[in-house]
VEXDREN-2710 file (C-alpha; in Angstrom, 1 decimal):
% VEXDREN-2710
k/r/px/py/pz
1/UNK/60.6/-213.9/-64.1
2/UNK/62.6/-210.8/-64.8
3/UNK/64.4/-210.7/-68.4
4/UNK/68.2/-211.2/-67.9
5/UNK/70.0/-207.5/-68.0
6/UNK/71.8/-207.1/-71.3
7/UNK/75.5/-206.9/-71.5
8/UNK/77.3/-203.6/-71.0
9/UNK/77.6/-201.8/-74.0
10/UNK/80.8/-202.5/-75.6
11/UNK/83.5/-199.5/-75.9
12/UNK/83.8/-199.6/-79.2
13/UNK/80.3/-198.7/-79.7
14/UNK/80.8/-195.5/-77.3
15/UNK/83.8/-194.5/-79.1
16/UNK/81.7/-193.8/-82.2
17/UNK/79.0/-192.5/-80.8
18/UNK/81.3/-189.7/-79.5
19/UNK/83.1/-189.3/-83.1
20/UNK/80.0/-188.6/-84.3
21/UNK/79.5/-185.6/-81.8
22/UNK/83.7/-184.8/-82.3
23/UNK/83.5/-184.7/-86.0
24/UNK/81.4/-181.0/-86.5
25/UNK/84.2/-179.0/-84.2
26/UNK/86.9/-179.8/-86.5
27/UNK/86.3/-176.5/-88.8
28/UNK/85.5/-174.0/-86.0
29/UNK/88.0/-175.0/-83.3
30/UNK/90.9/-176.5/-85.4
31/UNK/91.4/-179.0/-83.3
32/UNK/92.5/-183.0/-82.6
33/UNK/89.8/-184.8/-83.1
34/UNK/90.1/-186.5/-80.4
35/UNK/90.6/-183.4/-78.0
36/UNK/87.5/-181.6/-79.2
37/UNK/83.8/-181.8/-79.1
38/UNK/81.5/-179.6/-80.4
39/UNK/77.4/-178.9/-80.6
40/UNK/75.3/-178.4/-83.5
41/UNK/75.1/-174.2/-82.2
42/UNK/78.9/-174.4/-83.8
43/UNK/80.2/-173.8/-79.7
44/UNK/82.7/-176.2/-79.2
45/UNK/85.4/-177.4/-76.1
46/UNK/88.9/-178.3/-77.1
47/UNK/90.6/-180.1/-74.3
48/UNK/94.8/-180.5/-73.6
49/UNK/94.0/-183.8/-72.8
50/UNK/92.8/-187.1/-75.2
51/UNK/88.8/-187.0/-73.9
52/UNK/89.3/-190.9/-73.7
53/UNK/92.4/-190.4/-71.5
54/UNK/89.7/-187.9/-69.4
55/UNK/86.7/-190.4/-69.0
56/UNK/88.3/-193.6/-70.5
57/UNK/86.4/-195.6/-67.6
58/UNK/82.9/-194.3/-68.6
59/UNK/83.4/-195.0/-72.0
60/UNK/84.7/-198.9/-71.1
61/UNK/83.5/-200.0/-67.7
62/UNK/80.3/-200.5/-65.4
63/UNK/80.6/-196.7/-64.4
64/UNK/80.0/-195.3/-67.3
65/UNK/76.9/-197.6/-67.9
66/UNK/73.6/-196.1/-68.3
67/UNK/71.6/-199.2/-66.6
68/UNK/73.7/-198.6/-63.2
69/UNK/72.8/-194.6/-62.4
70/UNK/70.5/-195.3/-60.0
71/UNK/70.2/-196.6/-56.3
72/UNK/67.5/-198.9/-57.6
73/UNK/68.6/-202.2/-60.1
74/UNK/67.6/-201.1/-63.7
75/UNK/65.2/-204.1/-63.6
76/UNK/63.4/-201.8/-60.8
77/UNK/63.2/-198.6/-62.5
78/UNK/59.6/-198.4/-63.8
79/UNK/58.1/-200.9/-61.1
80/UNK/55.4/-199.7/-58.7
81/UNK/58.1/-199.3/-56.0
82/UNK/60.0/-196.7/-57.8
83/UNK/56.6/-195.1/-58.8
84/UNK/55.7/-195.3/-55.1
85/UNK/58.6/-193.5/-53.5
86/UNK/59.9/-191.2/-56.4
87/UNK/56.6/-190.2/-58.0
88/UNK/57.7/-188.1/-61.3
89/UNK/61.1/-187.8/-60.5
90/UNK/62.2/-190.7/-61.4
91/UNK/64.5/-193.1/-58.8
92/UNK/67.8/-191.2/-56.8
93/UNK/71.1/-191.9/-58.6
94/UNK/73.6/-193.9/-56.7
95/UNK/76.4/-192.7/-54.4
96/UNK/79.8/-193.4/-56.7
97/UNK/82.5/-194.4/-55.2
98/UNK/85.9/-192.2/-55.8
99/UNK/87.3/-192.6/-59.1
100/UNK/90.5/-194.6/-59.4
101/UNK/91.3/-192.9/-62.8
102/UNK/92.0/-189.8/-61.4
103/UNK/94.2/-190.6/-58.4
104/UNK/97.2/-188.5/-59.1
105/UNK/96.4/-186.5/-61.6
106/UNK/96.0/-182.5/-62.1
107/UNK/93.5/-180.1/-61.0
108/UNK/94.0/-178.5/-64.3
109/UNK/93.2/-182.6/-65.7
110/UNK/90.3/-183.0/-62.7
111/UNK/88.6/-179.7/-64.2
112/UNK/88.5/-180.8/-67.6
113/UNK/87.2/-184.4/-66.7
114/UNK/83.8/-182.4/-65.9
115/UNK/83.7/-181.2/-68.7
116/UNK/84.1/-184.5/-71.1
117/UNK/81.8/-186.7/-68.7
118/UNK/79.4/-183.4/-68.4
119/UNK/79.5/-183.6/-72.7
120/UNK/78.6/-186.9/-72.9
121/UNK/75.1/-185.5/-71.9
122/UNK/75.3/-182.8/-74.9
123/UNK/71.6/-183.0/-76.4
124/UNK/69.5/-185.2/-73.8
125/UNK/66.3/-182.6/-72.9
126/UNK/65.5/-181.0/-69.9
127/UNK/63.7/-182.9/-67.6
128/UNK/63.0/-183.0/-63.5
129/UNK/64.7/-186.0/-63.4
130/UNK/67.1/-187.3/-60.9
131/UNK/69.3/-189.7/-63.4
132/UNK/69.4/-188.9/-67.4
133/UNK/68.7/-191.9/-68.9
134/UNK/65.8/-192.8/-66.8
135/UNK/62.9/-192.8/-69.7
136/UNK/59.4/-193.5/-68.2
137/UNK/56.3/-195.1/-70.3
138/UNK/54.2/-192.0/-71.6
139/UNK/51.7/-193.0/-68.4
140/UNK/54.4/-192.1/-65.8
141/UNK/53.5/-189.0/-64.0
142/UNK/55.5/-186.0/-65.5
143/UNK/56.2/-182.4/-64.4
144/UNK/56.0/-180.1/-67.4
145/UNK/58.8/-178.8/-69.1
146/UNK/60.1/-176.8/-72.2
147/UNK/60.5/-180.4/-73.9
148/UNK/56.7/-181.6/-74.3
149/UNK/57.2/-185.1/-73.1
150/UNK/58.4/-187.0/-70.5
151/UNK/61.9/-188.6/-71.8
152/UNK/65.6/-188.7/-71.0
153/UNK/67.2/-185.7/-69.3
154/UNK/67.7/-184.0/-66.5
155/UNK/67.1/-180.4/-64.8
156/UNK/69.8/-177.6/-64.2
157/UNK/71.3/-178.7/-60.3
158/UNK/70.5/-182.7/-60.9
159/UNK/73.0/-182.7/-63.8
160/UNK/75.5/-180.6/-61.9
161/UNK/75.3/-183.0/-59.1
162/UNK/75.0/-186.4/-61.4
163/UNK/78.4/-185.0/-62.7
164/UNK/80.3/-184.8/-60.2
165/UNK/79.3/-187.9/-58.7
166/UNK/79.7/-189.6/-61.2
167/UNK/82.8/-188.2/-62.0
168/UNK/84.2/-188.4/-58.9
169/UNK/82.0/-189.7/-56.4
170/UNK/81.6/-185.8/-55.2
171/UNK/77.9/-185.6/-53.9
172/UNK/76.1/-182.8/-53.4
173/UNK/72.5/-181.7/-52.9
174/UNK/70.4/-181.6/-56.5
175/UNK/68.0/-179.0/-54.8
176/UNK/69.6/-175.8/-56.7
177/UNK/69.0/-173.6/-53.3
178/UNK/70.5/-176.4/-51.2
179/UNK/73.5/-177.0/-53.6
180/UNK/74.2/-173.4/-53.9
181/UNK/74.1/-172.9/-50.4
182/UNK/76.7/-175.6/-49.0
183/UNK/79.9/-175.3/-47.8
184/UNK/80.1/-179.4/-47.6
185/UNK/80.1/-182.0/-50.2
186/UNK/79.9/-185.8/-49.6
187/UNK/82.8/-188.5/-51.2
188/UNK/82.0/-191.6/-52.2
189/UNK/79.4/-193.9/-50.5
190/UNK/80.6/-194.0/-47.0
191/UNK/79.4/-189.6/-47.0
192/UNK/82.9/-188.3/-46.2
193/UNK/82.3/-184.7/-45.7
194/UNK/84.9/-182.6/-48.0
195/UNK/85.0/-179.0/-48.2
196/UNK/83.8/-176.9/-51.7
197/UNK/85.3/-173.5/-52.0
198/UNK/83.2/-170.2/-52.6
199/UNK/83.8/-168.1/-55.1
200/UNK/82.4/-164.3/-55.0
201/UNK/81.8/-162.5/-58.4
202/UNK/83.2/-159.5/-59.2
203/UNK/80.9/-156.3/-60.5
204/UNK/83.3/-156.2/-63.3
205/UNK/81.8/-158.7/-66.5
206/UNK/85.8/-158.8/-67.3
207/UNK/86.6/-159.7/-63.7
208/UNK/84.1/-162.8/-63.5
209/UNK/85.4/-164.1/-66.4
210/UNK/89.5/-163.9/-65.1
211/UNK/88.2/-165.4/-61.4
212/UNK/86.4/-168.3/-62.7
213/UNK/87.7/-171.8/-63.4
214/UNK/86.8/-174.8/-65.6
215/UNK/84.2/-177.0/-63.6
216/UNK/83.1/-174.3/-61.2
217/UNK/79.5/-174.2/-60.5
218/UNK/78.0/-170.8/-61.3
219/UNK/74.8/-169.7/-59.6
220/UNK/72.1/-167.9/-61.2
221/UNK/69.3/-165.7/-59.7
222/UNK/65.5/-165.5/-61.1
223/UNK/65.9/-162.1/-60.9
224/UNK/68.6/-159.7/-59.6
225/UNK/68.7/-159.8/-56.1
226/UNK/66.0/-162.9/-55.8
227/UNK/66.5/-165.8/-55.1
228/UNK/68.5/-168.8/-57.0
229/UNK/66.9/-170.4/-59.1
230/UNK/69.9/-172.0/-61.4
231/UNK/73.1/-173.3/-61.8
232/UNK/75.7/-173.6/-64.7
233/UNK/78.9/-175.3/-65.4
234/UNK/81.8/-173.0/-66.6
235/UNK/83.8/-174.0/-69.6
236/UNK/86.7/-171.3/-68.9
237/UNK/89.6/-170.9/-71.4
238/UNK/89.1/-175.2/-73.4
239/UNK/85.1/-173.2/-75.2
240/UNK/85.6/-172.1/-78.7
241/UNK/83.0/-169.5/-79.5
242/UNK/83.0/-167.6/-83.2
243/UNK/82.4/-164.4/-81.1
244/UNK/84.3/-165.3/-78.9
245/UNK/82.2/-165.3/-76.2
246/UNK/82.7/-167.8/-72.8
247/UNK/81.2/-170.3/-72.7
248/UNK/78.7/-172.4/-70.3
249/UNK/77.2/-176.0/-70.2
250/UNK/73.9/-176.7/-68.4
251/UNK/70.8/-177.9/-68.7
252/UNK/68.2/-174.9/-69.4
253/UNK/65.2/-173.9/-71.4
254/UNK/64.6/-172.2/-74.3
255/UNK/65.6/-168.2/-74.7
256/UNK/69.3/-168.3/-75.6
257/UNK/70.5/-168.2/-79.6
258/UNK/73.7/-168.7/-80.7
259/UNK/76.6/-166.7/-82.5
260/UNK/74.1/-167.1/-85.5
261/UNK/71.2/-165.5/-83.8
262/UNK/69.7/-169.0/-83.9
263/UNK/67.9/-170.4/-80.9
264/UNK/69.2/-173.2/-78.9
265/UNK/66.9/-175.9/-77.9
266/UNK/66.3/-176.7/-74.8
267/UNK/67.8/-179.3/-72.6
268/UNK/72.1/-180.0/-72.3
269/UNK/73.9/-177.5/-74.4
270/UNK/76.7/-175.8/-74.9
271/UNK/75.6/-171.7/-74.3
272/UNK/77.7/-168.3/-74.1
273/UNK/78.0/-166.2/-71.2
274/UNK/77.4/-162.8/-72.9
275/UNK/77.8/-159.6/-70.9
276/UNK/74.2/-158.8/-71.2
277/UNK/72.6/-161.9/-70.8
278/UNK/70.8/-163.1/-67.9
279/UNK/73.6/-165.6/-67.0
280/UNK/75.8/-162.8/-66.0
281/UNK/72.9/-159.9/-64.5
282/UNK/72.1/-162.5/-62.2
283/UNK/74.9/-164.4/-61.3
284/UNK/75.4/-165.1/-57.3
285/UNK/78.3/-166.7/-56.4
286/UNK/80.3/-170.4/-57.5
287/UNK/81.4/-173.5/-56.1
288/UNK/84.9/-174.7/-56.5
289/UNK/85.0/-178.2/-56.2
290/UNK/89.0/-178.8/-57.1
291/UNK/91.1/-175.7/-56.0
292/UNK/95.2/-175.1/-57.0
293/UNK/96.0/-177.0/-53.9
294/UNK/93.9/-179.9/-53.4
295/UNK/95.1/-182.1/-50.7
296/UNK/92.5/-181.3/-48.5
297/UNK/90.0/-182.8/-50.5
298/UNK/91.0/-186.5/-49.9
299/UNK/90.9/-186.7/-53.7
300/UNK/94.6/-186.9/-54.3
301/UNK/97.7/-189.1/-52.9
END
């Protein structure tokens, strides 16, 4: 007989855990506490909005629950089934339906709910995973990666896509070529086709950094002019950076130090987006997801 699932975690056990992540931005970004998180690389996001206003529902109900990610019950999630039909992977994440929290609200309050729900994952490794806090017995097949072990996590264009699902019940592919090549994302479980808007990137480093919004989706190349083989999350003007460098969020290997000329580990970080780096040499093109005027969408009333 299968053990009964345990209860939900309670909020106020959420709440702390993302104090204890808040607390470290206070000197750099100067800050509310509550409006700011930062990572242990000193880069930090200061929202306009209270981040429990932003994702108040992940911190306190079933949709922010790690057990319920999945298509498969939690029970199911290591069984031979899942093992089966998922192989290393891990099982698909769920189809989430729209979220009621943001019905009315802001683009400018849509964009930086990406970011807070997107931050929640700060520190879990990189992993070709389909759901982040899928964690496999150390027998479970795994595909290498920078972190040595199978664990939590996920890769660059799974997180992008658990995001906004779970976000806003926004699905797109989590194959990075497929996702960066869309013009179509789903909503919610019935697959409601709703348009994402293309961005192209200026030549000009400055110019990038004018045209694009918090939230886009930023696509990287291996190589100039090769094919793409990444995708980022742009902070936009809410990153604090010493150098004051933009900043990205995504879920990456090792190679990129901070303002400190320390390295950044691996896995869901906070990163800039220097002129010279490979993030801008090889950037492609971005997805908009929630544009000035977003009626169209079916994501406002």
């Amino acid at each position: 007989m299968d053990s009964p699932e345990p209860p939900i975690p309670r909020r106020p056990l959420l709440v702390a855990a993302l104090t204890a992540v808040v607390a470290p931005a206070r000197a750099l970004a100067q800050g509310v506490p509550d409006r700011t998180i930062a990572a242990p690389s000193g880069f930090a996001v200061q929202f306009r909005h209270p981040i429990e206003e932003l994702i108040g529902d992940l911190l306190g109900t079933e949709r922010g629950d790690p057990r319920m990610q999945a298509s498969v019950p939690h029970r199911e999630w290591y069984s031979e089934h899942v093992l089966r039909k998922f192989g290393a992977w891990g099982p698909s994440p769920r189809a989430y339906p729209p979220a009621a929290i943001a019905e009315g609200k802001s683009t400018e309050w849509r964009r930086e709910r990406v970011l807070a729900e997107a931050l929640r994952f700060l520190g879990y490794g990189y992993q070709h995973h389909h759901v982040p806090d899928w964690d496999p017995p150390a027998e479970w097949p795994w595909k290498s990666t920078c972190v040595g072990s199978n664990g939590k996590g996920f890769d660059c264009s799974n997180f992008t896509s658990f995001v906004y699902n779970q976000g806003f019940g926004v699905r797109m592919s989590s194959a990075v070529e497929r996702q960066a090549e869309t013009r179509h994302a789903e909503l919610g479980p019935e697959g409601r086709p709703i348009p994402l808007g293309r961005v192209e990137l200026a030549e000009s480093y400055a110019e990038r950094i004018q045209t694009l919004r918090t939230g886009d989706l930023v696509y990287i190349r291996g190589k100039p002019g090769g094919p793409i083989t990444h995708v980022i999350l742009w902070v936009g003007p809410i990153g604090r950076s010493a150098s004051g460098a933009p900043l990205i969020l995504d879920s990456h290997g090792s190679g990129v130090d901070d303002d400190e000329g320390r390295p950044i580990p691996c896995g869901v970080q906070l990163r800039p987006f220097r002129e010279k780096s490979w993030y801008n040499r090889c950037a492609s093109h971005a997805h908009r997801v929630f544009e000035e005027r977003e009626e169209h969408l079916g994501l406002r009333r």
